[in-house]
Each structure stands twice: as C-alpha cells, then as structure tokens.
C-alpha positions as CSV (number, residue, x, y, z in Angstrom):
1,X,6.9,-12.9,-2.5
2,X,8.1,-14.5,0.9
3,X,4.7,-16.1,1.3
4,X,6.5,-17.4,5.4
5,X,7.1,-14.1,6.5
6,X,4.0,-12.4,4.9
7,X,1.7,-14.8,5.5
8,X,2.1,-15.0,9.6
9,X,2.5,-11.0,9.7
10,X,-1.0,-10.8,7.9
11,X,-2.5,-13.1,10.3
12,X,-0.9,-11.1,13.3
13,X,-2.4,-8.0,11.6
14,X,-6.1,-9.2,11.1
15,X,-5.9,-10.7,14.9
16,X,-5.2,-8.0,16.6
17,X,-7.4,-5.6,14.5
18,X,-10.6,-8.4,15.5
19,X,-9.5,-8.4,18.6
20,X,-8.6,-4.8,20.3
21,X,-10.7,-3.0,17.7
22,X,-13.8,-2.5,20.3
23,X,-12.2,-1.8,23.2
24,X,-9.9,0.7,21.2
25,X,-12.4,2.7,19.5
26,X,-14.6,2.2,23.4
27,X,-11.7,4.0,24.5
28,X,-11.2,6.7,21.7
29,X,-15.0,7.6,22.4
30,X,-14.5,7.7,26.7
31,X,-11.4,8.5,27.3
32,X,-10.3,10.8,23.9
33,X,-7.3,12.5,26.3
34,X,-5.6,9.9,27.5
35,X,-5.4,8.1,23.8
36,X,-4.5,11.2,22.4
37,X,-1.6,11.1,25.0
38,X,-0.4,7.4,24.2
39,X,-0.9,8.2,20.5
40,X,1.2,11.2,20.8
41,X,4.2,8.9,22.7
42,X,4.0,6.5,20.3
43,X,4.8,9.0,17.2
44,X,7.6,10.2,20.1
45,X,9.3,7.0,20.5
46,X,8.8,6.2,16.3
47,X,10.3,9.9,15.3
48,X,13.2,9.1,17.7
49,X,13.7,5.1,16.2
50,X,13.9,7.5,12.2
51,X,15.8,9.8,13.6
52,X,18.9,7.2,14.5
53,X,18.3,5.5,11.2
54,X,19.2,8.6,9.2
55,X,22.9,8.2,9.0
56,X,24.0,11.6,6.7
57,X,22.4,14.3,9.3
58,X,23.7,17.1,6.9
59,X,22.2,20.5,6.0
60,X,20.7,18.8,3.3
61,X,19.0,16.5,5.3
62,X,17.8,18.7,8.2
63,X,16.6,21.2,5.5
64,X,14.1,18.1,4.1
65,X,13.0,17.3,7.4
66,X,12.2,20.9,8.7
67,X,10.8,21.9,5.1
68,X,8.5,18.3,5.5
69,X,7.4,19.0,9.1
70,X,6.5,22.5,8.5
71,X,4.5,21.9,5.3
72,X,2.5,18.7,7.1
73,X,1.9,21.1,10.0
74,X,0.2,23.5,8.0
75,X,-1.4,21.2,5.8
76,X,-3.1,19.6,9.0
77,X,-4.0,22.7,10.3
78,X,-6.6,22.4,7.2
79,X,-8.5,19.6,7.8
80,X,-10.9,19.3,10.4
81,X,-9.8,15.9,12.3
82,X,-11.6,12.6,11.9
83,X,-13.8,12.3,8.5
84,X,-17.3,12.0,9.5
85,X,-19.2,9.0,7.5
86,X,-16.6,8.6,4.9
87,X,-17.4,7.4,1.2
88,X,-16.2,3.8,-0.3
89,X,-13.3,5.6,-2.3
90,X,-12.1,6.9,1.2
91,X,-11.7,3.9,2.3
92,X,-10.2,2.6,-0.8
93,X,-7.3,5.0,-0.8
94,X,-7.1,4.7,3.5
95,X,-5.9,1.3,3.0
96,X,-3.9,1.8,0.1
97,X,-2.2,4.7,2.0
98,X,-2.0,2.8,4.8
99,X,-0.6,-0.7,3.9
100,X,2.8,1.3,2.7
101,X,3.6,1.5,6.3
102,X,4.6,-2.2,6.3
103,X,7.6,-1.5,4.0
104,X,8.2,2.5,5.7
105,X,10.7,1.6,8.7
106,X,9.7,3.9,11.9
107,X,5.8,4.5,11.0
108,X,2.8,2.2,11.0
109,X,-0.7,2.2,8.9
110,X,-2.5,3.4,12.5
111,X,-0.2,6.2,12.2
112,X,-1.1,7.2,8.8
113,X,-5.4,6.5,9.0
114,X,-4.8,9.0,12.2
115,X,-3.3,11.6,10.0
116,X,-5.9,11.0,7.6
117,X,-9.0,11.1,9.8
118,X,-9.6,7.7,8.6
119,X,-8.6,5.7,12.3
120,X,-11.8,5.8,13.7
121,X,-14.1,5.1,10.8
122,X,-12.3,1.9,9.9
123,X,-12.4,1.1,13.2
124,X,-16.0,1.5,13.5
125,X,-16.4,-0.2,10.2
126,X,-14.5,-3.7,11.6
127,X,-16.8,-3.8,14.9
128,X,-19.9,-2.8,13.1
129,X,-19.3,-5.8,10.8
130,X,-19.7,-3.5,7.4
131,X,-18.0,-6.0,5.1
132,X,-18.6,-3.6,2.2
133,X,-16.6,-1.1,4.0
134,X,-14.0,-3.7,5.1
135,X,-13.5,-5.3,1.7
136,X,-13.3,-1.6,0.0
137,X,-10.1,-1.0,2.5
138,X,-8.6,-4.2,1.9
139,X,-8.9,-4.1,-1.8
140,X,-6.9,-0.7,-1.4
141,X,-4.3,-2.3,0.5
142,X,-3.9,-5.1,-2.1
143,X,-3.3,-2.4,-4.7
144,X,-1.3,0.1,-2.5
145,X,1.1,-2.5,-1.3
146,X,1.3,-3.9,-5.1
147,X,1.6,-0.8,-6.5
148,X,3.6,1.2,-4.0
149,X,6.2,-1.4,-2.6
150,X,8.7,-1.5,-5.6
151,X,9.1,2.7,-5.8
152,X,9.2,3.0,-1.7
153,X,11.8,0.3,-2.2
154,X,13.6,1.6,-4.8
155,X,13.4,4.9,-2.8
156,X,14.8,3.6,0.1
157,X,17.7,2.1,-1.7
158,X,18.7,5.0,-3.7
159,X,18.2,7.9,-1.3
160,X,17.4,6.2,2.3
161,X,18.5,9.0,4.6
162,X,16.5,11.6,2.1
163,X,13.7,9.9,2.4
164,X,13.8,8.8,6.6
165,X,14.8,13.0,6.9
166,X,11.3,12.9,5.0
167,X,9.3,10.6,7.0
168,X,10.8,11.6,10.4
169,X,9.2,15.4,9.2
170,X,6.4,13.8,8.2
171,X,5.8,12.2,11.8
172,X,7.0,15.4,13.3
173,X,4.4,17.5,12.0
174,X,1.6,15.3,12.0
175,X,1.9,15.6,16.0
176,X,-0.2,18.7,15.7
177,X,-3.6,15.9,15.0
178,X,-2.3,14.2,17.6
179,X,-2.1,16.9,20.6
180,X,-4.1,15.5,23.0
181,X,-5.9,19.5,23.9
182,X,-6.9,20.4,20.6
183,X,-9.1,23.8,20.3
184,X,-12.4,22.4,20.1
185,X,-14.2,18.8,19.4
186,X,-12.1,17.3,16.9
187,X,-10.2,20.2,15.4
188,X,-6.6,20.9,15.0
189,X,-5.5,24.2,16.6
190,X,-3.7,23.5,19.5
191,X,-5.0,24.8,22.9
192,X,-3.0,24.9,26.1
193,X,-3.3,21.9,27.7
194,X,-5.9,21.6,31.1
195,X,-7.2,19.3,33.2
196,X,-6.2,15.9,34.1
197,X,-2.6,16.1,32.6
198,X,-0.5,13.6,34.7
199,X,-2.7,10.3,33.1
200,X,-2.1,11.5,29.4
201,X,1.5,12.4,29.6
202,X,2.2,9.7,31.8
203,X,0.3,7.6,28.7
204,X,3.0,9.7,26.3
205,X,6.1,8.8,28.3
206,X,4.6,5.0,28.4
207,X,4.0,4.8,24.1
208,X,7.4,6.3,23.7
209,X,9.1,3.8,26.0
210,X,7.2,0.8,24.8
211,X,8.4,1.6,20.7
212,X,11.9,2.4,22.1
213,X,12.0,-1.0,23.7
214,X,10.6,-3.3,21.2
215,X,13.3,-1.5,18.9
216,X,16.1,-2.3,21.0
217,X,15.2,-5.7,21.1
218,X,14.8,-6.1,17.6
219,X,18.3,-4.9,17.3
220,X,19.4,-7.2,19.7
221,X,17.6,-10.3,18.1
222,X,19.0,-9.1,14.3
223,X,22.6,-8.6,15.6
224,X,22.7,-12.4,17.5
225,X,21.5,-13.6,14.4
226,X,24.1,-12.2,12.2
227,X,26.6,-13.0,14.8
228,X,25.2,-16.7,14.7
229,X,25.0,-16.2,11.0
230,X,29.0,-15.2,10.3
231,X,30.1,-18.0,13.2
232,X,28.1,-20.7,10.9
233,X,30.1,-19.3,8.0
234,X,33.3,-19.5,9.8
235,X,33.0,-22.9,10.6
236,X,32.1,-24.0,7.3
C-alpha cells in the first residue's frame, strides 16, 4: 500500500467532503436545476475523458457500450431518484460501491451515490453530524476498496478497453437521473426541458469544461515527468 499517495488523497477527500458538504446539499435543495445542469456537464466532460481512453473502438467494443448504456437507462427508469431515509446497510454498500471509483479512471464515488440515490442522504448524514451513519459508509468503503481493488485491477489489465467501452455506457445511461427536467419531483422520466434554461446549460457547458481541463493538465504534468524521467535515465 502506498501509504504517501493514499494517505494525502484521503485527507483531500475528507476536507472537502467537511467543507462544501452544506453549501452543496443548500444548493441541491434551492436551486435542484442548475445542479442538475453542472452534474449533467460533469458526467459530459468524464464520458468524453473514457471515451479517448478506449483505444480498440471496434464493433466489439461499441456493441458493449451501447448494450451497457441501454440496459442502465432502463434500469434507472425503475427507480424513483433519491432514497428517502435510507437504512444502515444502504449506506454500507453506498460507500463500498462508491470507494471503487478511486481505482475506475473517468468516474468518481459522487457520480456513483447519484446513480444510486444515495448523494444526498450521505450528504445530509455528514452535516447532520450522524456518526452512526458516517461510520456505516466508511466501513463500506474500507471493505469495498479492500475487496474490490484487486479484480477492478486485474480487470483493467486484462480487458481495459472492454471494461472503459463498459463504464463509458454506464455513465452514458445514467444521464437519464441526471436530466436536469425530470417528469415530476424526483423521478426519472424525462420531460422537455422549461423554464430558466440558459443558467443550467450554461452550468453543463462549465462541468464539462472544468473535467476536460483538469484532464489535460494531468496529461501534461504525467508526460513532463516522464520526459524528465527518461532524460534522468539518459544521463545516467
């Protein structure tokens, strides 16, 4: 375990969970549009950052990705959006489902409690200072991430574009949760949108650009430091 580079990303995590969960779920609960809108960008610019990792875009491929998109589409269309006053297992499995984002390239644990309907009770569970709650969900992401992380691994060694065809359907069809006009208070059939639509698609076009750019940088960043990297090998 690389205790330097797990340690300081846990940290990171836990900060910025203490500190922006308020005003996020203030904002999920006031302005439920506009969220929707950056939520739905930020899938947009994480589908696209899959997409380019996929490097066999074959029949084969495509035919996992549509066959995964249309099946999490459907399945969505079942549930009935965020679970209303979830039980401790639920919040067991949320963060043992959720913590496998860390080691998924092009999706986050945000993305996955959304898809779930477990965003906003965890949420409310940080800023409400349940620590039952809190502990259950951080038990679950002990377990998921020591359970999980060898097979998504071993996954991703053995079939990587199968599995990135998979997860780029998977974020694909979970957009239906995400549509900021959904038909009805928390459901998922899609309505056409109305009202105020320049703030939430201006939100979308923001999310997207903000993943797209991080993502360039990283790549930047890595491919300086393996250029510094083969230089110092050259030399010696």
């Amino acid at each position: 375990v690389d205790w330097r580079f797990l340690v300081p990303l846990l940290v990171g995590i836990a900060a910025a969970v203490v500190s922006l969960s308020h005003l996020i779920e203030h904002l999920l609960e006031t302005q439920p549009v506009p969220m929707a809108g950056l939520f739905f960008g930020l899938v947009i610019g994480s589908l696209v950052v899959a997409w380019r990792l996929i490097g066999r875009r074959d029949p084969a491929r495509l035919a996992v990705l549509v066959a995964v998109a249309a099946a999490t589409f459907w399945l969505l269309g079942l549930s009935a959006g965020t679970v209303a006053d979830p039980a401790m297992w639920a919040f067991f499995g949320a963060g043992a489902v959720a913590i496998c984002a860390m080691i998924l390239p092009g999706i986050s644990g945000s993305f996955l409690l959304l898809m779930m309907g477990m965003y906003a009770p965890v949420l409310g569970a940080v800023n409400d200072r349940r620590r039952l709650a809190v502990a259950v969900f951080l038990a679950g992401a002990v377990l998921g991430l020591a359970s999980f992380s060898t097979l998504l691994h071993m996954l991703l060694d053995r079939y990587h574009d199968t599995v990135m065809a998979a997860l780029v359907g998977l974020m694909a069809g979970s957009l239906r949760v995400l549509w900021p006009w959904p038909d009805g208070a928390g459901g998922t059939d899609l309505a056409t949108p109305d009202g105020d639509l320049l703030v939430p698609l201006l939100l979308a076009a923001v999310g997207a650009a903000v993943v797209l750019i991080v993502t360039r940088r990283e790549e930047v960043i890595a491919s300086d430091v393996e250029e510094a990297g083969e230089a110092a090998e050259s030399v010696s």
